[in-house]
Backbone bond lengths (Angstrom), bond angles and torsions (degrees), N, CA, C in turn:
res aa  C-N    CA-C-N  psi(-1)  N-CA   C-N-CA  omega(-1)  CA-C   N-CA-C  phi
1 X - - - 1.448 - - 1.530 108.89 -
2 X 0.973 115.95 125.69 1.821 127.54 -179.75 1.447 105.34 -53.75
3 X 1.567 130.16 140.56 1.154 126.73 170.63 1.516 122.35 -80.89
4 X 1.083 105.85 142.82 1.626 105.10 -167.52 1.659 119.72 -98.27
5 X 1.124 108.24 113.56 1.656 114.12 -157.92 1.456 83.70 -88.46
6 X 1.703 107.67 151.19 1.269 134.70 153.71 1.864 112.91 -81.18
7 X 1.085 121.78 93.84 1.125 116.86 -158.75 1.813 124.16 -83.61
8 X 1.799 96.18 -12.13 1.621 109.86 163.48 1.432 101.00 -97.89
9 X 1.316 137.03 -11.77 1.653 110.75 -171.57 2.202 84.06 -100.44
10 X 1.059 124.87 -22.86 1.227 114.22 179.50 1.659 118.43 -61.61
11 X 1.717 100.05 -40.48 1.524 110.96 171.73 1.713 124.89 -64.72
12 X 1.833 98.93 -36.68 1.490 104.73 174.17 1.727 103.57 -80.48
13 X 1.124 145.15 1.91 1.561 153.37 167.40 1.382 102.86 -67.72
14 X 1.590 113.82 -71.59 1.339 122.52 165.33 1.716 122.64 -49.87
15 X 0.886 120.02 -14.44 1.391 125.61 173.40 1.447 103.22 -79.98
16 X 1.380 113.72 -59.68 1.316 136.01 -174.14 1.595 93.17 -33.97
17 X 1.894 105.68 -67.73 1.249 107.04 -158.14 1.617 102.47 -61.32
18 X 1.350 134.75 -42.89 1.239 139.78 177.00 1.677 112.16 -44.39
19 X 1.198 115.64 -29.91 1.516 117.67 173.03 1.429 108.86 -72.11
20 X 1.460 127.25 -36.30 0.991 117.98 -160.67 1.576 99.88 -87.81
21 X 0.950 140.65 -43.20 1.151 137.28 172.43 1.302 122.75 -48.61
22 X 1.698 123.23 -39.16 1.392 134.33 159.09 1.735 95.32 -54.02
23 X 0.952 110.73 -46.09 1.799 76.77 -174.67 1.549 127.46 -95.90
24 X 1.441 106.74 -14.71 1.618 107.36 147.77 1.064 125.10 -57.63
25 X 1.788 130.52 -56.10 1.554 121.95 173.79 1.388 119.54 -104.54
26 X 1.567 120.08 -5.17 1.747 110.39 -178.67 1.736 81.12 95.81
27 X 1.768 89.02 153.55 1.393 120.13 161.26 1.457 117.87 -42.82
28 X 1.225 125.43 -15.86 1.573 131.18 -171.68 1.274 99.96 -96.17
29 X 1.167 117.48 -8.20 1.938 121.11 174.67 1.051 131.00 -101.16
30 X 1.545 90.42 -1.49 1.490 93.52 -171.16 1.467 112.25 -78.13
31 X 1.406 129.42 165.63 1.645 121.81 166.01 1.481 105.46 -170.51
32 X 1.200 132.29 151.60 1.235 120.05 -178.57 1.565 100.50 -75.85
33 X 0.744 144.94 64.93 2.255 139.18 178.30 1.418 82.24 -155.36
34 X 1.458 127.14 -29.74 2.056 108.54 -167.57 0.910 89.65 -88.64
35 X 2.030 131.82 -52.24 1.498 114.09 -170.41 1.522 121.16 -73.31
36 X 1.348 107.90 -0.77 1.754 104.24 176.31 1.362 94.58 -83.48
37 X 1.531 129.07 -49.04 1.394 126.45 176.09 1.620 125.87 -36.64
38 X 1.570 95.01 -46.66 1.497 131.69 179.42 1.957 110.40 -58.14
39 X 1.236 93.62 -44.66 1.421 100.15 169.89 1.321 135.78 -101.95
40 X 1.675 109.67 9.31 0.965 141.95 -177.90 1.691 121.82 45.91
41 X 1.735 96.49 39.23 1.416 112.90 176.22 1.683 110.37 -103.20
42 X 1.373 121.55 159.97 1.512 120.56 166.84 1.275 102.55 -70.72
43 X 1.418 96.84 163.84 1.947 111.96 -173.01 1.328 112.33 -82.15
44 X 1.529 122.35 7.16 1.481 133.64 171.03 1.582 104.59 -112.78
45 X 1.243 109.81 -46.18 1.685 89.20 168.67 1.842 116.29 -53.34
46 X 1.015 123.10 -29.90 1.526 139.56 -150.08 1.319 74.94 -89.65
47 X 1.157 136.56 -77.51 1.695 143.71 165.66 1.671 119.97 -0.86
48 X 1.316 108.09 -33.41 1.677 128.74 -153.48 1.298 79.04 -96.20
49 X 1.405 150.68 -69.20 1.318 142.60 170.51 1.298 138.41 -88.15
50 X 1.137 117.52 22.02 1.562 122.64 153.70 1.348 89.24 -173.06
51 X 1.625 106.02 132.13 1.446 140.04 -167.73 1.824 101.86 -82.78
52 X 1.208 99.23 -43.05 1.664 99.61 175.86 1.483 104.25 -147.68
53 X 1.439 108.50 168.77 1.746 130.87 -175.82 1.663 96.15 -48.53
54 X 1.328 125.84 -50.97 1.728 129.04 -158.66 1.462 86.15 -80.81
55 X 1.642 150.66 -40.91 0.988 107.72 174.76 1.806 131.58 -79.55
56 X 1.631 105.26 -1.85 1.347 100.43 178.83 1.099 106.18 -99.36
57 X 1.483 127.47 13.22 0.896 132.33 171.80 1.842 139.67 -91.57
58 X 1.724 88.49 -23.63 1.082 127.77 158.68 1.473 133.90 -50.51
59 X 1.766 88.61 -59.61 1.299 121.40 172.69 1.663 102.66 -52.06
60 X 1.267 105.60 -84.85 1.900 124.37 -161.29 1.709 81.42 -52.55
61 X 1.501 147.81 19.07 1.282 112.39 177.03 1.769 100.13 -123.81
62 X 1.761 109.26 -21.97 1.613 107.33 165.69 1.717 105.73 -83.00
63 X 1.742 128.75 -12.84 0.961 118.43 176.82 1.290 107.92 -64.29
64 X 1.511 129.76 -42.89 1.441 126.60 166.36 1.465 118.73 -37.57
65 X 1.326 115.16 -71.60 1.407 114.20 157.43 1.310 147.19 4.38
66 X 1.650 99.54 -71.71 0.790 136.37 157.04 1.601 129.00 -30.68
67 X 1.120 100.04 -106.28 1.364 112.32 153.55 1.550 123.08 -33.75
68 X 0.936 144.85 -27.22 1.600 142.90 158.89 1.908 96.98 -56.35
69 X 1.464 106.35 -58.03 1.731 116.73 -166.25 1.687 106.81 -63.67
70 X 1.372 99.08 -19.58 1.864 111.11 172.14 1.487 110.43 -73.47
71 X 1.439 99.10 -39.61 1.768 98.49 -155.21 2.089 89.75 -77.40
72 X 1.330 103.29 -47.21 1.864 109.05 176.56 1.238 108.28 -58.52
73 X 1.586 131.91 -38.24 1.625 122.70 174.78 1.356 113.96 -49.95
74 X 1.622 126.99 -52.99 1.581 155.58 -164.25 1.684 104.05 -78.23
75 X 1.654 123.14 -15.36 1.043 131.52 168.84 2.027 110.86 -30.47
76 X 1.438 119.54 143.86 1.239 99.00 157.75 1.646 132.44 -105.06
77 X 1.428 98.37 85.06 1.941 107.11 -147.18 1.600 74.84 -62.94
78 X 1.783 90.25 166.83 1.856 125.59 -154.49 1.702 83.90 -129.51
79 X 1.151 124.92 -40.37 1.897 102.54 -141.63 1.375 99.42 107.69
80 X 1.301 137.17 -79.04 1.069 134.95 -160.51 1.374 107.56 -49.37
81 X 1.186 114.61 93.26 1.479 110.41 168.33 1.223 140.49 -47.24
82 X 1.361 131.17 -54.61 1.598 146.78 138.03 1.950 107.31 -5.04
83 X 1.552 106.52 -52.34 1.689 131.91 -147.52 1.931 72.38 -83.75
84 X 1.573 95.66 -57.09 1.515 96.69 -153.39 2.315 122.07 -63.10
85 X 1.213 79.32 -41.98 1.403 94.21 -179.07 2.035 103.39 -78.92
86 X 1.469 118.87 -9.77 1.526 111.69 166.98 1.414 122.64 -73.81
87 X 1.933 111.87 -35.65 1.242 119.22 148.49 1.219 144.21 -86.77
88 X 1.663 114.18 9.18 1.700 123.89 137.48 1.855 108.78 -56.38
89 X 1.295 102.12 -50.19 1.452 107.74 -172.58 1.481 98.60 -61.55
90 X 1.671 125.45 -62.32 1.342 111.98 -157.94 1.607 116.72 -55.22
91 X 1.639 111.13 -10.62 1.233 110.54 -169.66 1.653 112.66 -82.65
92 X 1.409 127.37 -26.82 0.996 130.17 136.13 1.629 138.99 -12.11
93 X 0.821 94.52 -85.16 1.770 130.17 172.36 1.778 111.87 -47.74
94 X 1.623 105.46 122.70 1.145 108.39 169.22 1.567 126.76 -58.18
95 X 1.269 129.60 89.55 1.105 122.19 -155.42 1.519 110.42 -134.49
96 X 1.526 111.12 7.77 0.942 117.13 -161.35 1.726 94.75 -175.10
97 X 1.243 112.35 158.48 1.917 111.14 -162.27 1.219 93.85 -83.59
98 X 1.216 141.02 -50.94 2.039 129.40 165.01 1.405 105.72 -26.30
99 X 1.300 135.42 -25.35 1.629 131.33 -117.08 1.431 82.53 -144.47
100 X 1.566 125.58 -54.18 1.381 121.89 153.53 1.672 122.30 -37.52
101 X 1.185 102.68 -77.45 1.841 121.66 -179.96 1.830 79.06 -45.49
102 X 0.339 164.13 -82.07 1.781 157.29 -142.26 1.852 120.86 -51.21
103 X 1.530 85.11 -41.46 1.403 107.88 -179.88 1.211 107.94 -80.42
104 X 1.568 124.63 -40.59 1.517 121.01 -160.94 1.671 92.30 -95.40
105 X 0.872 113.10 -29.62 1.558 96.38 165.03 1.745 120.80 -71.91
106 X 0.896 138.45 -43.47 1.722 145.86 163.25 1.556 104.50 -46.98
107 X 1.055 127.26 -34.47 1.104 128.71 154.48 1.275 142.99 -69.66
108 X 1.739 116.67 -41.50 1.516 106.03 137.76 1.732 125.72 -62.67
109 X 1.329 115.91 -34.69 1.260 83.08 171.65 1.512 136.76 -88.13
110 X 1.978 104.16 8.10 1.436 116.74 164.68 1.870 115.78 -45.04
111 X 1.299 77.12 -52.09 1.796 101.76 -172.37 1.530 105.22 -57.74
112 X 1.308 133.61 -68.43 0.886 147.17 169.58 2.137 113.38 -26.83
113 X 1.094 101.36 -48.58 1.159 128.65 179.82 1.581 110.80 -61.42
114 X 0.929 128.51 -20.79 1.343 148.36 172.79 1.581 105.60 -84.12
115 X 1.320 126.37 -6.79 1.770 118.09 172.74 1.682 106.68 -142.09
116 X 1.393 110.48 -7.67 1.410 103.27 -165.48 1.849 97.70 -138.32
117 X 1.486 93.78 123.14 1.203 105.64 -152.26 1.442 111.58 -69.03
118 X 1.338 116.32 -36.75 1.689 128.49 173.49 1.336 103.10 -67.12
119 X 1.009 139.04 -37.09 1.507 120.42 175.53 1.728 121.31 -71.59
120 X 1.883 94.07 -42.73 1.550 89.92 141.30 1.371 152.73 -3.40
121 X 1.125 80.87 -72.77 1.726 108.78 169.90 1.127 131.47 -76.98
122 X 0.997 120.86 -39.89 1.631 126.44 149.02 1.473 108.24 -65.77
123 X 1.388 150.78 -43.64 1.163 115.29 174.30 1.377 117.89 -78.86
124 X 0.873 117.49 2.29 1.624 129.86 152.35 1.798 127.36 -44.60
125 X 1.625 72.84 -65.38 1.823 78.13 176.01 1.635 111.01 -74.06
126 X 1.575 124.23 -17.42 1.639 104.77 174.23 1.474 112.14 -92.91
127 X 1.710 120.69 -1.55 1.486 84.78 179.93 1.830 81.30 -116.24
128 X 1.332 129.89 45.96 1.143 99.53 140.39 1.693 110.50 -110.66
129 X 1.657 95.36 -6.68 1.819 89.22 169.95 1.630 116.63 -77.53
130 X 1.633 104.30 -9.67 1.463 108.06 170.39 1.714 116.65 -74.25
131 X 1.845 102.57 -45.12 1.349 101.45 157.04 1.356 140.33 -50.34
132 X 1.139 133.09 -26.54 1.228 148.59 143.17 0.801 141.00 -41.14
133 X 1.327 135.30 -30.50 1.962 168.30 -147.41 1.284 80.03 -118.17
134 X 1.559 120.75 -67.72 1.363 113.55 -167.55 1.617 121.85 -63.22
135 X 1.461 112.73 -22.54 1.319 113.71 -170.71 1.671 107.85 -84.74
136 X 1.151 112.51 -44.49 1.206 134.59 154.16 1.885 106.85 -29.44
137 X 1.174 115.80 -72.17 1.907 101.78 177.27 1.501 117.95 -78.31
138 X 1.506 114.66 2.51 1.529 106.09 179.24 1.565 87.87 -96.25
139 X 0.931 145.35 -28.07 1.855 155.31 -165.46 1.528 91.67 -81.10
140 X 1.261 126.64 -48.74 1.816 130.83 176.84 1.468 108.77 -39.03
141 X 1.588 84.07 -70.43 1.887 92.07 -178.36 1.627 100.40 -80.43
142 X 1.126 163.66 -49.47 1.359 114.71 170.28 1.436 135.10 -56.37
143 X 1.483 106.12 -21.62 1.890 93.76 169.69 1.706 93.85 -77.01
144 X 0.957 133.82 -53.14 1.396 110.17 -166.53 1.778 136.12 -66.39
145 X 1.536 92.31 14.59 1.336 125.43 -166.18 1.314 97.31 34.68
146 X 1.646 122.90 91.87 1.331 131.70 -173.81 1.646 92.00 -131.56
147 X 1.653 108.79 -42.16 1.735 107.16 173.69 1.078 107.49 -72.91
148 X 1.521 89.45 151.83 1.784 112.23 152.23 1.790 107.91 -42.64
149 X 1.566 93.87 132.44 1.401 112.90 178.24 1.483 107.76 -42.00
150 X 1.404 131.69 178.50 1.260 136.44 -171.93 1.535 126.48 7.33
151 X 1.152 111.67 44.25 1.650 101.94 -161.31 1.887 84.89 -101.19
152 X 1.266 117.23 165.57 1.035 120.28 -124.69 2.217 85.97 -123.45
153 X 0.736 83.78 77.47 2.398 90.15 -167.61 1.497 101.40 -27.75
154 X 1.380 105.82 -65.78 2.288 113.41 179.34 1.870 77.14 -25.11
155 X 1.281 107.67 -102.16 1.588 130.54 -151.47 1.682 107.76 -33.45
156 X 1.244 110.04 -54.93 1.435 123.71 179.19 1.999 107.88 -38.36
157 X 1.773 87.24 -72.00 1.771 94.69 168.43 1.645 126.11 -28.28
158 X 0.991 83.74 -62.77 1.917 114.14 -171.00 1.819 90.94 -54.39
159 X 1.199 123.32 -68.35 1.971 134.94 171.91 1.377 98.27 -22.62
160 X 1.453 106.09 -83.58 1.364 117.72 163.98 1.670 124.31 1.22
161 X 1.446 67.20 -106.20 1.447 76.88 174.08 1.182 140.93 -31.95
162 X 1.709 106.77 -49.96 1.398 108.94 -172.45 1.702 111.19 -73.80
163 X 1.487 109.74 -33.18 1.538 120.99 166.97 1.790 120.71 -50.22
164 X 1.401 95.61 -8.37 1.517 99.20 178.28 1.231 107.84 -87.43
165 X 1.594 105.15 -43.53 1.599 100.12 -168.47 1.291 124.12 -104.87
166 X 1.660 93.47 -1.98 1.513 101.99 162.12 1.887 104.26 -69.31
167 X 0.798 123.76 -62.20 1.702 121.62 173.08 1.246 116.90 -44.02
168 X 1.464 135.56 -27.78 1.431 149.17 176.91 1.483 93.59 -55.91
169 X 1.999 111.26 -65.53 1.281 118.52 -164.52 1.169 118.32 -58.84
170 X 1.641 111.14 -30.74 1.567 118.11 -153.25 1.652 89.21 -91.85
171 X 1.180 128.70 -28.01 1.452 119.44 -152.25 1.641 105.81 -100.22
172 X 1.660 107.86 -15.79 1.311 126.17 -170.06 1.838 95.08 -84.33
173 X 1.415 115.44 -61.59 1.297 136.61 169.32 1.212 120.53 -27.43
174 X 1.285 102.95 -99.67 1.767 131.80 164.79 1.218 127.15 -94.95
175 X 1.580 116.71 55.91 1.713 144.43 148.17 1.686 95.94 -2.48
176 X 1.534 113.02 -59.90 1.768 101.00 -154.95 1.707 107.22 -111.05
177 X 1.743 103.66 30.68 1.278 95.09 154.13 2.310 104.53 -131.52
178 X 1.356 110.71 -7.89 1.114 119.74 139.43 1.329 143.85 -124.69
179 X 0.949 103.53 132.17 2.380 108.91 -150.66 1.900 83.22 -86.14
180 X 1.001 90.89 148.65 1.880 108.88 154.69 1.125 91.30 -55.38
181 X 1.429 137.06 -105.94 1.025 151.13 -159.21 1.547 123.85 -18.79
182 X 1.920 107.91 -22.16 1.542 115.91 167.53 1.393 121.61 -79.52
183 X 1.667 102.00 -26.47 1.421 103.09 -171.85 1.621 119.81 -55.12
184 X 1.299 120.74 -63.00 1.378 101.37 177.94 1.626 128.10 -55.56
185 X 1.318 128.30 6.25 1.358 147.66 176.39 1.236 110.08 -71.11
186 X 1.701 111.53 -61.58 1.298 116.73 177.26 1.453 102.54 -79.55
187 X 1.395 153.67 -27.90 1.483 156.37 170.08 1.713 83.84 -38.26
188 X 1.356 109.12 -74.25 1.606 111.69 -161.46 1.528 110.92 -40.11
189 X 1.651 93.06 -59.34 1.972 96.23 -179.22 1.060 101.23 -50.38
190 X 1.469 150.13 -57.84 1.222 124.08 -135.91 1.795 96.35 -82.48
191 X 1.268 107.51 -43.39 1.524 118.94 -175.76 2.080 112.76 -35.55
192 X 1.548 83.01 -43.31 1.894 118.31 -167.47 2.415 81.95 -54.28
193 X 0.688 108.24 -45.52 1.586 125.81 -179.37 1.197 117.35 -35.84
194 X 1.775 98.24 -62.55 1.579 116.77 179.11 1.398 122.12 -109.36
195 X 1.142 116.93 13.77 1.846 121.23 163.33 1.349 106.96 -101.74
196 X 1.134 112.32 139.52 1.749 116.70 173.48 1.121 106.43 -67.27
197 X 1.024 107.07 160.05 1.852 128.81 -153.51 1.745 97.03 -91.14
């Protein structure tokens, strides 16, 4: 009887292995012959599911995605909004080595993204689906009149946001001048800002 391949957990394997190599050598290491090596497949099996490097490259970069929007779906939301939208945030946040590997990869392919236009574009489409997520819980707490009166949602979002991935960078980066362990601290302060008192 023929063995029966899983043909999306074989492709997210190869992704897997493609991550790991992005963060041992950087985007400049990557090639489809290291991650077939990497996954300890031939460079024609590796072939059978992605035709070239830009589409497995593609792939291993909404699999990131992905998987962050899995781990926040599976969340066990409360109601408490404040409670609820801190563990939207923690899921973000390097806070944990899944959560690391997440960051240091978004970051090579930040960089990357700066000369090559398709990757571009894909980080395009996640931080405006990140913008969104975010606009989406600052819009919560003002309909639920949970913010501070007149505070201003555009501006609020945009804070947000950028405070997320500014901590992503800083904590992914420079580990021993921001700890994991601070990030949800400053999440709270800034949050402490835009919830009514």
């Amino acid at each position: 009887m023929p063995k029966i391949v899983d043909h999306q957990l074989r492709k997210e394997q190869l992704a897997e292995a493609a991550w790991r190599v992005i963060r041992r050598e950087g985007l400049e290491g990557l090639s489809v012959r290291r991650v077939a090596d990497e996954a300890g497949m031939s460079l024609g099996s590796l072939r059978h599911y992605f035709e070239t490097q830009a589409e497995l490259l593609a792939f291993s970069m909404r699999l990131v995605s992905q998987r962050a929007r899995r781990r926040i779906e599976n969340l066990p939301f409360t109601g408490d909004v404040r409670r609820d939208i801190e563990m939207i945030i923690a899921q973000l946040l390097p806070l944990d080595e899944e959560r690391l590997a997440e960051g240091e990869l978004w970051l090579a392919y930040a960089g990357k993204a700066l000369s090559d236009p398709a990757i571009r574009a894909m980080s395009l489409e996640v931080h405006d689906e990140l913008y969104q997520g975010f606009r989406r819980m600052v819009e919560g707490m003002v309909a639920s009149k949970l913010a501070q009166a007149g505070i201003d949602a555009e501006s609020e979002t945009k804070a947000l946001h950028a405070l997320v991935d500014g901590l992503v960078v800083h904590c992914t980066v420079f580990p021993e001048r921001v700890r994991a362990e601070e990030l949800m601290n400053i999440v709270s302060y800034h949050l402490d800002r835009i919830f009514e008192r």
